[in-house]
N, C-alpha and C positions, 0 to 999 in steps of 0.2 A: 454365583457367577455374575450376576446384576450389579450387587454392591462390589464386586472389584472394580468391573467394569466402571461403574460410575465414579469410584474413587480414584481411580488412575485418568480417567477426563478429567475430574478436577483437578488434579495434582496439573494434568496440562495447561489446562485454564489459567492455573496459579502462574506456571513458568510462562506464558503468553504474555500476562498483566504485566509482569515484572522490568517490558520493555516501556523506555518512554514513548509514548507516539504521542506527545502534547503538543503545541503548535509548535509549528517553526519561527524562529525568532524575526525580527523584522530585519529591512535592507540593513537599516540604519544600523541595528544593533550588532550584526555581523561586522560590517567595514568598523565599527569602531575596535571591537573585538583582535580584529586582524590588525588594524594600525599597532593596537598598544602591546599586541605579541612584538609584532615584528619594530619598533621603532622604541619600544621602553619593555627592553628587558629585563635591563640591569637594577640593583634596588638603588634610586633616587636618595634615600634617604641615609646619610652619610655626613657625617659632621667634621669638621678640622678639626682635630685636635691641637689645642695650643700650647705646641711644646718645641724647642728650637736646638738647634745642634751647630752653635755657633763658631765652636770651635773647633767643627772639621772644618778643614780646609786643604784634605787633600786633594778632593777634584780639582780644586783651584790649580795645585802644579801640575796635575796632570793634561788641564782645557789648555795651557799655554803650548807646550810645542802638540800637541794634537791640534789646536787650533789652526798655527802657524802650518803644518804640515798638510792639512788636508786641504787649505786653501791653495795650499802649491801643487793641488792635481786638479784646482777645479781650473789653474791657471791664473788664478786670480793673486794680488798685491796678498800679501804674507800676515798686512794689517787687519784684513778682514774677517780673516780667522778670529783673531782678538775682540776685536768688535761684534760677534755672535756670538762669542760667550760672555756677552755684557748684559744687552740689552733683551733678547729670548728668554735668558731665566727668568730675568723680573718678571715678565709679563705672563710665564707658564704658573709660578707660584702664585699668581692671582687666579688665573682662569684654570688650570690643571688641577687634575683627582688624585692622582699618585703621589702616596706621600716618598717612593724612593726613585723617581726618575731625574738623572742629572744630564743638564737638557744643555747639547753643543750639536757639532756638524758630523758626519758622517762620511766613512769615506768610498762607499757606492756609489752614493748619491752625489757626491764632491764630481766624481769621474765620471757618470751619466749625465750631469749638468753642463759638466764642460764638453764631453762629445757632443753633444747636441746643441750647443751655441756655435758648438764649430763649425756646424755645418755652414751657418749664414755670414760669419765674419769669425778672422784669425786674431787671435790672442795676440799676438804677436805685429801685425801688420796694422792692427785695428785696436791696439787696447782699451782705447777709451769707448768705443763703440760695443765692445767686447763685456767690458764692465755694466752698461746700462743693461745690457739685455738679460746678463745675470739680474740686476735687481729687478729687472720687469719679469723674470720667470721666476723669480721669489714672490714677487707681488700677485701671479697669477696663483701661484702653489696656495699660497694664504688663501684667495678668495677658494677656490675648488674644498682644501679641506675646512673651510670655515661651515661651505655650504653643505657639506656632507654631513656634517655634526649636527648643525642649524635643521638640514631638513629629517635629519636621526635616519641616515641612509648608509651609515657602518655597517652591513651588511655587504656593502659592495668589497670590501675589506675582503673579506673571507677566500676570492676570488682568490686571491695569495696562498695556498696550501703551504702547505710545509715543506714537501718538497720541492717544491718552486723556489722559496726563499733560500733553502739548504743549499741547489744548484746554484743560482743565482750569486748569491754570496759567497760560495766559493769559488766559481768563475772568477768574479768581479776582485777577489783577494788575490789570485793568481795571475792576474791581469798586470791589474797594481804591484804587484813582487815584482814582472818584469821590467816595468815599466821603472821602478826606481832603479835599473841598473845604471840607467845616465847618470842621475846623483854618484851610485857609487862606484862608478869609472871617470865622473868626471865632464861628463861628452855635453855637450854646449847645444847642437845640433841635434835633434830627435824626430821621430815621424808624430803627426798627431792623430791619428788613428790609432784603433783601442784593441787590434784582432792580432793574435798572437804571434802571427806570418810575420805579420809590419813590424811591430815591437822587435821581435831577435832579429828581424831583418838590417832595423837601424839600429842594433847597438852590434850585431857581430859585422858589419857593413865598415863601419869606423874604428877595428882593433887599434890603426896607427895614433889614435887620439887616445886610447886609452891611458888614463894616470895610477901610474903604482902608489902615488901617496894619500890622491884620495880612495883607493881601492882597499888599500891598508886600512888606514882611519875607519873607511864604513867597515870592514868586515870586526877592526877591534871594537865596535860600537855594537856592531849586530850582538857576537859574541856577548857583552856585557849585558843587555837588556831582553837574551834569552835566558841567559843565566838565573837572572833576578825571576823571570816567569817560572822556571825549574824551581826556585827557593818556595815562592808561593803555592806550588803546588804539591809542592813535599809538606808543605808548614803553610796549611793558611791561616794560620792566626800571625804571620809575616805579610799581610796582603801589600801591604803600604811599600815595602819592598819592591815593588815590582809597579807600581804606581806613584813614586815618586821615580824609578830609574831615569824615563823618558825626561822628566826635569833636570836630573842631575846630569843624564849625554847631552843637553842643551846648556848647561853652565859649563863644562867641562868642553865642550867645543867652542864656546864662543872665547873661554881663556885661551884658550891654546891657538885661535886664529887670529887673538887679538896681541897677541906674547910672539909669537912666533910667525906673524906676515901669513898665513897661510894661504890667503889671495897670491903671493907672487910664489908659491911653489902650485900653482894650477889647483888649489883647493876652492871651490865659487865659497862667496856664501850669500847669505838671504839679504843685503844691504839695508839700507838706510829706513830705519821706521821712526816716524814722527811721534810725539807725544801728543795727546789729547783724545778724549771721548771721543762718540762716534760724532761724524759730523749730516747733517741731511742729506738725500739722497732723494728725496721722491721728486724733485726738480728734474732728475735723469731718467724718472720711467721713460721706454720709448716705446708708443705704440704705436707705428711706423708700418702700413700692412705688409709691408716689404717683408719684414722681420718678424710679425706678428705669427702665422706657423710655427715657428721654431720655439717662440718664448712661451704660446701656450702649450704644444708639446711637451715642453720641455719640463712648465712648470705642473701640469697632469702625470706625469711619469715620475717623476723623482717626489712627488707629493704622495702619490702613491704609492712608492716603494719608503716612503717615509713614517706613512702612514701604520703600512704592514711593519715595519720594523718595530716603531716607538710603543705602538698598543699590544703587538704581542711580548716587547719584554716588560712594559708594564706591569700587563698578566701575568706574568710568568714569575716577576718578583711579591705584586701582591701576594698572589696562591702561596708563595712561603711562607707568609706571617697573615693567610689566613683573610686578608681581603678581600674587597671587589675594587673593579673601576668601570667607571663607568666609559665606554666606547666612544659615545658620540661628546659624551665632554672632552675627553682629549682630541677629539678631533677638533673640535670649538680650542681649545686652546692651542694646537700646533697651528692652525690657521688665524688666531687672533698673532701668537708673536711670529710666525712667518709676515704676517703683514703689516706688522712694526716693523720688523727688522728690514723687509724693502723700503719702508721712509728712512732708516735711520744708517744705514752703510753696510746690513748684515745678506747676509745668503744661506740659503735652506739650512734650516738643524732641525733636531727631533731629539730623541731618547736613545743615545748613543748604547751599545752594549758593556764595554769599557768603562765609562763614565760610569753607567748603573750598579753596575757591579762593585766600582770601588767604593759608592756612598752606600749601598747596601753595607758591604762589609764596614765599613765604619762607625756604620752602629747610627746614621742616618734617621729620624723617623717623620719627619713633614719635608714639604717643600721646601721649606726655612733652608733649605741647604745648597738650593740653588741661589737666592738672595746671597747668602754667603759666598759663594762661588764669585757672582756676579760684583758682590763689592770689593775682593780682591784681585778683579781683572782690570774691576776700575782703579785700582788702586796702581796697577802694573803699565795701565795704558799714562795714566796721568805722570807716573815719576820714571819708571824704568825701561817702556817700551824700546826706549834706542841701542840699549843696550844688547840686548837679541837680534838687532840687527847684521850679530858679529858671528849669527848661528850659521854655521857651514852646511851647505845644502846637502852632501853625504850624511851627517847629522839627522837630519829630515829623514832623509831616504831609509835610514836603518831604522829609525822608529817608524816607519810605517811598514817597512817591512816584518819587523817584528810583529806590529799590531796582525800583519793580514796573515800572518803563514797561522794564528790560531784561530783566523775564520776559515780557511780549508777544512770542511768537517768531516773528513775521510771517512771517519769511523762510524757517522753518524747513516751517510749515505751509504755505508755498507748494511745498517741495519735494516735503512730503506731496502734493502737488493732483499736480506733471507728475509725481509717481512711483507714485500708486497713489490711484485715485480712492475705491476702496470706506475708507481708511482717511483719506482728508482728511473723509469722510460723519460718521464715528466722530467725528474732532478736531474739527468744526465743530457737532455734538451737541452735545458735553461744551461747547465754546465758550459754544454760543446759550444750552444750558438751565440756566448759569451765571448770564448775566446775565441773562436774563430770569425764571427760575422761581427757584430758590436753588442755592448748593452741592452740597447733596447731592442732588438731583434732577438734578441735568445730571448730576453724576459716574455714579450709578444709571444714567441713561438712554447714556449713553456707555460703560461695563461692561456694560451689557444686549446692544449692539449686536456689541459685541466677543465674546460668548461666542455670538450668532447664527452670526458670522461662522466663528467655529471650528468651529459644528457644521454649517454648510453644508459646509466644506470635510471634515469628517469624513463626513459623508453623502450627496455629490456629489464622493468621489474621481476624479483623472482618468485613462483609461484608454489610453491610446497605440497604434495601430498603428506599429512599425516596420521599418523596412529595411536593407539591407544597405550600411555604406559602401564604396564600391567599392578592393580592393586591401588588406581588412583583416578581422579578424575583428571588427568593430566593428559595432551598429546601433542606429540612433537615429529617434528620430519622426521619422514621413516628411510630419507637416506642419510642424514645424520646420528640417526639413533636405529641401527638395522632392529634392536627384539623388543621394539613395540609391534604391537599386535589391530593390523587392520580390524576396523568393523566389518561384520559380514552384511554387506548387503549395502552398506554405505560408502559412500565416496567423500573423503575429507579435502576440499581444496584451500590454502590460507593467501590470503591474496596480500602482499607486503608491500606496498605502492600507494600514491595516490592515483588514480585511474582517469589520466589526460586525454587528448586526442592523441598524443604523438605514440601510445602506449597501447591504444586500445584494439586494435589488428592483432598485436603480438599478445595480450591477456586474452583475446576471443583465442586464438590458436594453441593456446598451452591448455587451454580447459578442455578444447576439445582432444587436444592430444593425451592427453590425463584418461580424459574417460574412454577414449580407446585403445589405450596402453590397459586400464584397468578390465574391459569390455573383453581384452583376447586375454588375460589373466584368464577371469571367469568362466570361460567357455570349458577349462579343466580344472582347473583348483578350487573355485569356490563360488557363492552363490552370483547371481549375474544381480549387475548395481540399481537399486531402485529408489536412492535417494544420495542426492550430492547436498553436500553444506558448503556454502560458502565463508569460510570466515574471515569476515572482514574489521578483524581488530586492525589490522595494521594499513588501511586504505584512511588516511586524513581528511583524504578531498577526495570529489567528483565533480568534472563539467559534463556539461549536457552532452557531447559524443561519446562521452563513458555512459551514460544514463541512457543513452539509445543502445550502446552496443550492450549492455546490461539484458535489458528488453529484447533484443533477439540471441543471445545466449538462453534465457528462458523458456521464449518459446520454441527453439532447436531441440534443447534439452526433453520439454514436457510432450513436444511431439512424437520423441521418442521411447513417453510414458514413466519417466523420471522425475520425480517429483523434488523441487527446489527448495533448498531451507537458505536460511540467512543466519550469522549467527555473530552477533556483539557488533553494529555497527556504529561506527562513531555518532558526535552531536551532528553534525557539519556534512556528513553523508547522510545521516538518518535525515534531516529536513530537505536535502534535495532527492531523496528517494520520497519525502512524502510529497510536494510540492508539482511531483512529476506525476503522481499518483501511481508509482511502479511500485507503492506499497498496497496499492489494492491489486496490481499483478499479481503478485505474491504471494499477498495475503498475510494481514497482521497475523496468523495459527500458525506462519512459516517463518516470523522474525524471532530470535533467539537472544536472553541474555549472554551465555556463553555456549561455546563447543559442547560442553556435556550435557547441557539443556536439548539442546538440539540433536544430539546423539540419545539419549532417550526417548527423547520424541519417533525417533525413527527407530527404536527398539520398540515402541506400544505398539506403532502402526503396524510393524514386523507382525508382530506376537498377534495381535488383533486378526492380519487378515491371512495369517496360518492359520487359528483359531476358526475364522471361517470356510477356507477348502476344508479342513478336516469335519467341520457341521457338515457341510455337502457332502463327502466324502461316507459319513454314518447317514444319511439321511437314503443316500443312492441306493447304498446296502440292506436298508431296512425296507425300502421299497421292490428291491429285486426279493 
């Protein structure tokens, strides 16, 4: 009986040791620890490959009437389009990680940029006033994502969920459809508000202005450059089909307005575009306080939403062939050539989806592809720019509307709905308060939701009772898993949080609700609980209001003869449970490498002080 006895404390002794309790590490060594988690996650070490793909040059037809078309929603001269896909690639192929992102304007961001300069002066009333403020909210956009990269704060990124952007982006393409019906009616006069009231308001407001020829034109135009998108997705090794079309409705419209007068049958088009590279610009920043709200808004928001677009389809094309990229350097490079392109004549771009997708399929593999891009715009600005000038703005309208009806991701926010209700809530936010209130208001009110959502889940951690699978050391929630098998006599709690102030009310009240949910079990099924484990694998952190509420969870519990294990506690919890010395609360013989360590341990003591009622028990006997 001796030698068991003494072999099973050892064997305890053993599993005690097994725990680190060596010092805690210093200030210094943690804060650095923490920086290089959170600011260098990504592997640094990544080399260019030098290998070139000089002879794609289909993004190049395709940057031309995207260009020109998205510039015509941000309200801006038609040139400028052209002038962003000149000078932003060069300067992304130097400072950019991706060897497949082909780098132009967007048209979210095209239509977020121009609401929100409208607020301060009219496109129209004011154009030239209109234009600086764009390059000064270009020039802000640049320093914001410069600084995020610089201070490796791509974390803030994240802030964008998925279904934020899903909403958002298909709001903002629905938007944009309606909004091109002026092109494809014709109509001269429009509202400049972005809420879907206003929009049908001024195009069904003006039927007697409606034109059948340019209504015709855009819908034979639409019709032909869906088609092309049907062809590539029946056959995508046809990609270029459908990627060259939007070039080929801009040749094919500007013959036909040029052959056939279409200005004098009420068809507009995009007029006069001069020949020549970009010209300077940084002479017209305006930072005027007058104006100065609006352009830094302006340029935080769409830098933002620029941000969240360019790095997640980064990602999302590296991950197919197997890459990384690094976050905060594409941030360093969409903010190095946003802040060229404010000195040089350009307005916001990033890593279009479009654009990415076609040099993907093209068999793409460095940056070199952007250069390419970038020397046959220079090539289009310097010799044939004027010639586009003869593109009919219904032209415009159907390729952008083609482009948006395949960011409606119906089917995608449907998976959102059967796969998580609280984040289809999010996505149909962003969605609604799109088209009805503006851009930036549903994006704000869809980020709002989304940082709720984090902090409930930070503040309403979940707490698991578990049990034992049977023939293993293994235990798992025993409402996940009903035929695992409680221990008798033990209480298993798994605490899956890190343990803040904003949490620690609700983790004291679930423990105790635990042990009295367990407590009126026992009082008819099974032994009454003489030992709770806490395991705290899944707890990262603790601040000092968790380490106090820790400390009176203990002694609640031990006052009511309950004895406290610990079992698997992290690096970063263990040093602030030693530091606090709530490890001599406890007691190093109560810290646990894992659940089953600790669940033995409360099977010795079990067996042991059974072992001794029943000594008493013979002892009582032999004395009566």
């Amino acid at each position: 009986m001796t030698d068991s006895s003494s072999s099973s404390s050892t064997s305890r002794e053993n599993l005690v040791h097994k725990v680190n309790f060596s010092n805690p590490r210093s200030f210094s060594t943690t804060v650095k620890s923490d920086l290089k988690e959170t600011f260098f996650p990504d592997d640094p070490f990544r080399q260019f490959k030098n290998e070139t793909s000089a002879y794609r040059i289909t993004i190049a037809c395709l940057a031309v009437p995207q260009g020109i078309s998205y510039a015509k929603l941000a309200n801006l001269p038609p040139i400028l389009g052209l002038y962003s896909s000149f000078i932003p690639p060069l300067v992304y192929a130097v400072f950019g990680s991706s060897k497949d992102i082909a780098v132009g304007t967007i048209a979210s961001a095209s239509v977020l940029l121009g609401s929100i300069i409208e607020q301060a002066v009219s496109p129209k009333d004011n154009p030239t006033l209109y234009l600086h403020l764009v390059f000064t909210a270009t020039f802000f956009t640049g320093v914001f994502q410069f600084a995020l990269g610089f201070f490796r704060l791509g974390i803030l990124v994240d802030f964008l969920s998925h279904s934020t952007i899903v909403g958002f982006m298909s709001g903002a393409a629905t938007i944009i459809c309606f909004q091109q019906l002026k092109g494809m009616f014709g109509l001269t006069h429009f509202t400049s508000k972005t809420d879907v009231i206003s929009v049908l308001h001024s195009v069904f407001s003006q039927t007697h202005h409606w034109r059948w020829q340019s209504a015709l034109a855009g819908v034979c135009f639409l019709v032909f450059l869906l088609a092309t998108k049907h062809v590539k997705k029946k056959k995508p090794s046809l990609y270029w089909v459908s990627a060259l079309a939007p070039m080929v409705t801009v040749v094919i419209g500007c013959l036909v307005a040029y052959f056939a007068h279409a200005d004098r049958h009420g068809i507009q088009i995009v007029g006069h575009l001069k020949k020549g590279i970009n010209p300077s610009s940084i002479q017209f920043l305006n930072f005027d306080p007058e104006y100065l709200p609006y352009t830094i808004k302006a340029g935080i928001m769409t830098g933002f939403l620029a941000l969240a677009e360019g790095i997640a389809i980064a990602r999302s094309f590296a991950t197919m062939k197997h890459n990384q990229i690094d976050g905060n350097k594409e941030m360093v490079a969409f903010g190095m050539m946003n802040l060229v392109g404010s000195f040089t004549s350009c307005y916001l771009t990033t890593g279009p989806f479009s654009k990415t997708a076609v040099n993907y399929s093209a068999g793409c593999k460095t940056a070199m592809s952007n250069v390419v891009m970038a020397v046959c715009m220079m090539l289009t600005l310097l010799f044939i720019a004027p010639a586009f000038g003869y593109t009919p703005l219904v032209t415009l309208s159907a390729i952008i509307m083609a482009a948006m009806l395949g960011l409606i991701e119906y089917e995608e926010a449907y998976h959102i709905y059967k796969v998580d209700k609280y984040d289809f809530c999010i996505c149909m936010s962003a969605y609604l308060g799109v088209i009805f209130l503006s851009m930036d208001v549903g994006l704000m009110i869809s980020i709002g939701l989304s940082i709720i959502r984090a902090l409930l889940c930070v503040a309403r951690p979940p707490i698991s009772n578990l049990g034992n699978v049977s023939n293993s050391a293994m235990y798992r929630d025993i409402e996940q898993y009903p035929s695992v098998e409680k221990v008798p006599g033990v209480l298993i709690l798994q605490l899956g949080s890190p343990i803040y102030f904003a949490n620690c009310t609700y983790v004291r009240e679930r423990i105790s609700r635990w042990m009295d949910h367990e407590q009126s079990i026992s009082d008819s099924k099974s032994a009454d609980i003489e030992h709770i484990i806490l395991d705290m694998g899944g707890v990262s952190a603790i601040d000092i209001t968790g380490i106090g509420m820790l400390t009176e969870v203990l002694k609640s519990i031990e006052r009511k003869g309950i004895n406290v294990l610990v079992a698997n506690p992290k690096m970063e919890v263990m040093e602030k449970l030693m530091l606090s010395k709530l490890v001599d609360t406890i007691g190093k013989d109560s810290i646990f490498l894992s659940i089953n360590d600790a669940v033995e341990a409360c099977r010795f003591t079990l067996r042991s002080s059974k072992k001794g009622v029943d000594s008493k028990v013979e002892t009582s006997e032999v004395i009566v």
